[in-house]
C-alpha positions in Angstrom: -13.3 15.4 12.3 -12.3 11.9 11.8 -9.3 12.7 10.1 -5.6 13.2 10.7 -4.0 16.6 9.2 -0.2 16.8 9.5 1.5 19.9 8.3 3.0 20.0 5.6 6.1 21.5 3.9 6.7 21.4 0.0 10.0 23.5 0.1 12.9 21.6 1.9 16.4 21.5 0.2 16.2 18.4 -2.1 12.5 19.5 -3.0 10.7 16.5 -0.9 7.3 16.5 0.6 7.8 16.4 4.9 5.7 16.6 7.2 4.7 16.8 11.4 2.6 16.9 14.2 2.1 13.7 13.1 4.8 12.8 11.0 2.8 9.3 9.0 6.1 9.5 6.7 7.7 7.7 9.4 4.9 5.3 11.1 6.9 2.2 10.6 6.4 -1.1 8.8 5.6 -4.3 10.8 8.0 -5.4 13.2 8.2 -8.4 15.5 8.1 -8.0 19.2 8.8 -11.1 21.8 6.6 -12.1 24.7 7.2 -14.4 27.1 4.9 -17.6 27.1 3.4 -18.1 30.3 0.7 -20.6 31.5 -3.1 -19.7 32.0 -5.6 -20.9 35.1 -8.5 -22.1 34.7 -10.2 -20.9 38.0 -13.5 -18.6 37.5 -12.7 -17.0 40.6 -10.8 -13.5 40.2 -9.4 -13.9 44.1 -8.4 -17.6 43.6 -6.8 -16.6 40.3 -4.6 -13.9 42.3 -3.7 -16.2 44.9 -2.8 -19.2 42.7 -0.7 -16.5 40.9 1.4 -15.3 43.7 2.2 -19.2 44.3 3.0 -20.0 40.9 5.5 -16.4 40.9 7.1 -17.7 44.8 7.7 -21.3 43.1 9.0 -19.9 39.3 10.7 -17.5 41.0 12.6 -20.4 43.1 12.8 -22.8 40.1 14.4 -19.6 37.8 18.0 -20.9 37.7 16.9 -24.5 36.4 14.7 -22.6 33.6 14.7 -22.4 30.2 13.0 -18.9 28.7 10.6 -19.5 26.4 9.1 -17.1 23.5 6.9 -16.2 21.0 7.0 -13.8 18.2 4.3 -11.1 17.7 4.0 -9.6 14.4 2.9 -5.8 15.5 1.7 -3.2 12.9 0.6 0.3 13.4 -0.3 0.8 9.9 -3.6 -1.4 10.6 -4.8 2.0 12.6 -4.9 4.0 8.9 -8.1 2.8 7.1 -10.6 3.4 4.5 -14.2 3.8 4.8 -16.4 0.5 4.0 -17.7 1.8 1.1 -13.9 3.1 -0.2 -10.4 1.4 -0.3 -6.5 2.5 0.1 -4.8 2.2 -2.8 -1.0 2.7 -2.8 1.4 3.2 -6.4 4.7 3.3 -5.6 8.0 3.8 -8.4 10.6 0.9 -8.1 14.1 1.8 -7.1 13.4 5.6 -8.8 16.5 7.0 -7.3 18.8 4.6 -9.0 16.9 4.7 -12.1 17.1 8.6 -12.3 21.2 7.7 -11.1 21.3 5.2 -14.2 19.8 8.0 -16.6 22.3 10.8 -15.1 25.0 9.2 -15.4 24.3 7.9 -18.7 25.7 4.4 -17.6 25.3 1.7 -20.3 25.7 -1.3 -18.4 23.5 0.0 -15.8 20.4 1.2 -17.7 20.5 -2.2 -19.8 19.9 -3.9 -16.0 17.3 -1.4 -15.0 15.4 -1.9 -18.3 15.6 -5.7 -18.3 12.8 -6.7 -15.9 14.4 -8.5 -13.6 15.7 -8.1 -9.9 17.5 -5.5 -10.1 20.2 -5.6 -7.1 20.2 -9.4 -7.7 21.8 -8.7 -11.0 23.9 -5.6 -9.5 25.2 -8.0 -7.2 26.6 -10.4 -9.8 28.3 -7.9 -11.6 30.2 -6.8 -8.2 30.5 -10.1 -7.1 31.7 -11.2 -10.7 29.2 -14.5 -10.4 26.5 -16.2 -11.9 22.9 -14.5 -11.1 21.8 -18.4 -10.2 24.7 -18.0 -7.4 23.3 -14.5 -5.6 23.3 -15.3 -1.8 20.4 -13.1 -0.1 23.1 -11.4 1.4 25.3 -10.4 -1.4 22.3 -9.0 -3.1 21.2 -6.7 0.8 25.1 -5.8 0.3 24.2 -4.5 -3.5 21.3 -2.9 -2.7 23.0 -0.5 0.6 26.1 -0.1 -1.7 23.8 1.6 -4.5 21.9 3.9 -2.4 25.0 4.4 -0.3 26.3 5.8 -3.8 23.4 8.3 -4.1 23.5 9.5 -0.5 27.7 9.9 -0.9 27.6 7.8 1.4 31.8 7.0 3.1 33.8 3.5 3.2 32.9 3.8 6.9 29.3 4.8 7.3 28.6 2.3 4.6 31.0 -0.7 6.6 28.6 0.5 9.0 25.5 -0.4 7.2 27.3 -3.6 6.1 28.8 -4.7 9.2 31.9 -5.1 7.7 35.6 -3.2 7.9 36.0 0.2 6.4 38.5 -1.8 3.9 36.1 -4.3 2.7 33.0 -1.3 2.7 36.0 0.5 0.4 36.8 -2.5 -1.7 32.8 -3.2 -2.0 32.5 0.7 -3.4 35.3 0.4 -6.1 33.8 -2.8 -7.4 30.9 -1.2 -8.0 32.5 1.8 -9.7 34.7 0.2 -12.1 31.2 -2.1 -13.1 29.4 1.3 -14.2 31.5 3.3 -14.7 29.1 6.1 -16.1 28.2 6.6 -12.2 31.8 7.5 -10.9 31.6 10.4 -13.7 28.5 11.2 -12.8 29.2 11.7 -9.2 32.7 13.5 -10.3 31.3 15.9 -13.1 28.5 17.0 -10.8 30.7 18.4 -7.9 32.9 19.7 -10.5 30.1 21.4 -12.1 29.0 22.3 -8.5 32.2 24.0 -8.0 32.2 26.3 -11.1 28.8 27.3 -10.7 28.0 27.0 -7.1 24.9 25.1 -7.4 23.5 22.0 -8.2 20.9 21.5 -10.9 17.9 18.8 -10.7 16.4 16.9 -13.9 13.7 19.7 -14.2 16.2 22.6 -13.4 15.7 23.6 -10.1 18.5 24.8 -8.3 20.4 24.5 -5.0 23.3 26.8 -4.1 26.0 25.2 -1.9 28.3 28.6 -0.8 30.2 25.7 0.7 31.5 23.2 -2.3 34.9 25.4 -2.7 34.9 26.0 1.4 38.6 25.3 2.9 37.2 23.7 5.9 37.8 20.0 4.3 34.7 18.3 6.5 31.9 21.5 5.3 33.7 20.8 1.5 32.8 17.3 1.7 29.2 17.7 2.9 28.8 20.2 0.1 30.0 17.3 -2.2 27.6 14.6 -0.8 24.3 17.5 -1.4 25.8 18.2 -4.5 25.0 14.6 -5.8 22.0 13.5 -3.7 20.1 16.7 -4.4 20.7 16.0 -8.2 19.6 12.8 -8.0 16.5 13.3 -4.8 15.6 16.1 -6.1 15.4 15.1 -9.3 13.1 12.5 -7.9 11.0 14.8 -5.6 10.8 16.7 -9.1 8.9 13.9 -10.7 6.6 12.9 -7.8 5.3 16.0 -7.3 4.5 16.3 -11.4 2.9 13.6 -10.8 1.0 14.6 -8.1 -0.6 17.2 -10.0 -0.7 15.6 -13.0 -3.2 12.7 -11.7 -5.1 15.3 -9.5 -6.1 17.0 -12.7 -7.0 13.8 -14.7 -9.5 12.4 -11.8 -10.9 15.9 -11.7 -11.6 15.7 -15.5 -12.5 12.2 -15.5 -14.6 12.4 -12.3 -16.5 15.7 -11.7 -17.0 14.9 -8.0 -13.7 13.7 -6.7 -12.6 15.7 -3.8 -10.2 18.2 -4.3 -6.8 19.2 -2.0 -9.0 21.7 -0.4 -12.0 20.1 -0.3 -11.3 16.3 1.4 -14.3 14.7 2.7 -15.1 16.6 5.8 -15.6 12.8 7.1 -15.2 9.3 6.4 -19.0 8.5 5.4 -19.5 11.5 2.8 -19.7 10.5 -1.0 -17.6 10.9 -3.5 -16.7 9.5 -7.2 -13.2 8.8 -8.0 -10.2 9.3 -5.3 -8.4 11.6 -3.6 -4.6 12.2 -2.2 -4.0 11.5 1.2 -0.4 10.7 1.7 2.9 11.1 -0.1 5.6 9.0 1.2 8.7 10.3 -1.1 8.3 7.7 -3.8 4.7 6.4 -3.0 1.1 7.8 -3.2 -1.5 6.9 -0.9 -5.5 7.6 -2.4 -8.7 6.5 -0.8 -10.7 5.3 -4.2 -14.3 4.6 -3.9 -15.2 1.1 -4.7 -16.4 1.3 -8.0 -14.0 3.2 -9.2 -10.8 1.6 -8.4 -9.5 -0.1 -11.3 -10.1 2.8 -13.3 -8.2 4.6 -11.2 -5.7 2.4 -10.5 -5.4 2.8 -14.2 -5.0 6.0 -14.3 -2.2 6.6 -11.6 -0.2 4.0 -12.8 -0.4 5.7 -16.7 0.3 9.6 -15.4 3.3 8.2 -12.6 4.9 5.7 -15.2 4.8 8.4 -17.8 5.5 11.8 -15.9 8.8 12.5 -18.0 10.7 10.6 -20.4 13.4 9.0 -19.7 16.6 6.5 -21.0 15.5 3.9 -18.4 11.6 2.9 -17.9 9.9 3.8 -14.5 7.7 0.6 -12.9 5.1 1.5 -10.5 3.6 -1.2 -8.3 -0.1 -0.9 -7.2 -1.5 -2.0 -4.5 -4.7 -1.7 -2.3 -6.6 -3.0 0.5 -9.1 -1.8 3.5 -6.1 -0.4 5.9 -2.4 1.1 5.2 -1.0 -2.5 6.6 -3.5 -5.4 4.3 -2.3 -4.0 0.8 -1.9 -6.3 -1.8 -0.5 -6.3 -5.1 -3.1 -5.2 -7.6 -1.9 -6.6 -11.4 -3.4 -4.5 -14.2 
């Protein structure tokens, strides 16, 4: 077959999709490599060419100490080995910032859902309010520093871990995380109410009320206690957004079945690249994202349709953007506007 099949598992703790043998959840983005700029012969002959080399490596190697490196960047990507067929195209939707929009709606934060449902950068604003600035004023930096200290919040993350991430002092990481929590407040009694919750019950609830048991949220041992508290609050808040992803899922598998009588089924992929179909068909899930192969003519219908059923899966106090793009391979996506 020309086709990749990890395995797959639907039931870890927070509810997410994983998968191995591969694992495409982690084939990373592009990354820059540097290579050495060397000069180039212009002798035909493949023994001269040797032979002026070995000259040119005794007399660089002699010159080294009075040389100056110099380099070039490569831009390498590995997603550019994931296609589509020629007659089909990749088309990716993917929810913006969902975790900290299903944080905003938990915690019931005022301040923080009127940023999230505003429209505009989102961490850029986050940042001003820590940063007590104008918007206008945002450094790049400040508004990195915003964005790690949110999803620090979700992952409970520490003052150190996150200093870490920041590359600053565990004080300043600290000071970083209290500004953040006396902005939106909402989140602090969020994260506080669910471990207390936690406690009493001994499990953690998601959005769509699946549970997690934590035996150890009331353990003595202070560092199991405090790992029980950090799942306590990321599972509400992951798995609350595996919940919604994976409703989504089916919810858009049903509707191209419905409106396209020959789209491929989970079970019943295109044994290869070159056989027909109408409509589109799943074939990755990274977390937040879905990946479908479309045929041609159908992609702005579809495109259509998995933006409706993933913008609308469940209604919520803060809205839920999904960006679509496509193009021939994983790596040449582009924005698609609707």
């Amino acid at each position: 077959m020309d086709r990749i099949h990890p395995r797959i598992h639907m039931h870890t703790a927070t509810g997410r999709v994983t998968m191995h043998d591969p694992n495409l959840q982690t084939v990373p983005r592009d990354f820059n490599i540097q290579r050495e700029i060397k000069g180039t012969s212009d002798g035909n002959c493949g023994l001269r060419k040797q032979q002026q080399a070995l000259s040119n490596s005794r007399i660089m190697t002699q010159l080294a100490p009075l040389l100056t490196q110099e380099f070039e960047d490569y831009t390498i990507s590995l997603r550019h080995a994931l296609v589509a067929h020629p007659e089909n195209i990749l088309l990716a939707a993917d929810y913006s910032q969902l975790e900290l929009r299903l944080l905003a709606h938990l915690a019931a934060d005022t301040k923080l859902l009127h940023l999230l449902n505003g429209g505009e950068d989102v961490f850029k604003m986050i940042a001003a309010q820590i940063h007590f600035t104008d918007v206008s004023e945002v450094t790049s930096k400040q508004r990195q520093q915003a964005k790690q200290i949110c999803y620090g919040m979700i992952y409970g993350m520490g003052a150190r871990a996150l200093g870490d991430q920041l590359n600053v002092d565990e004080n300043e990481a600290l000071t970083f995380m209290d500004k953040f929590k006396s902005r939106f407040p909402g989140v602090q009694d969020f994260m506080q109410k669910t471990v207390e919750s936690c406690r009493e019950k001994g499990y953690v609830e998601t959005l769509m009320g699946r549970r997690r048991y934590l035996p150890n949220i009331c353990s003595t041992n202070s560092f199991a206690r405090s790992q029980s508290e950090r799942q306590a609050v990321n599972t509400a808040i992951q798995g609350s957004a595996a919940d919604l992803v994976k409703i989504a899922m089916v919810e858009i598998a049903n509707a191209l079945r419905t409106t396209f009588p020959s789209t491929p089924s989970f079970l019943t992929h295109p044994r290869t690249p070159r056989d027909k179909f109408t409509g589109a068909y799943l074939v990755l899930q990274l977390h937040d994202e879905l990946i479908y192969e479309v045929a041609n003519e159908d992609i702005i219908q579809v495109a259509q349709l998995v933006q409706k059923y993933m913008e609308g899966v469940h209604q919520l106090a803060v809205c839920l953007p999904v960006k679509i793009k496509v193009g021939p391979s994983w790596a040449s996506m582009q924005t698609l506007n609707l």
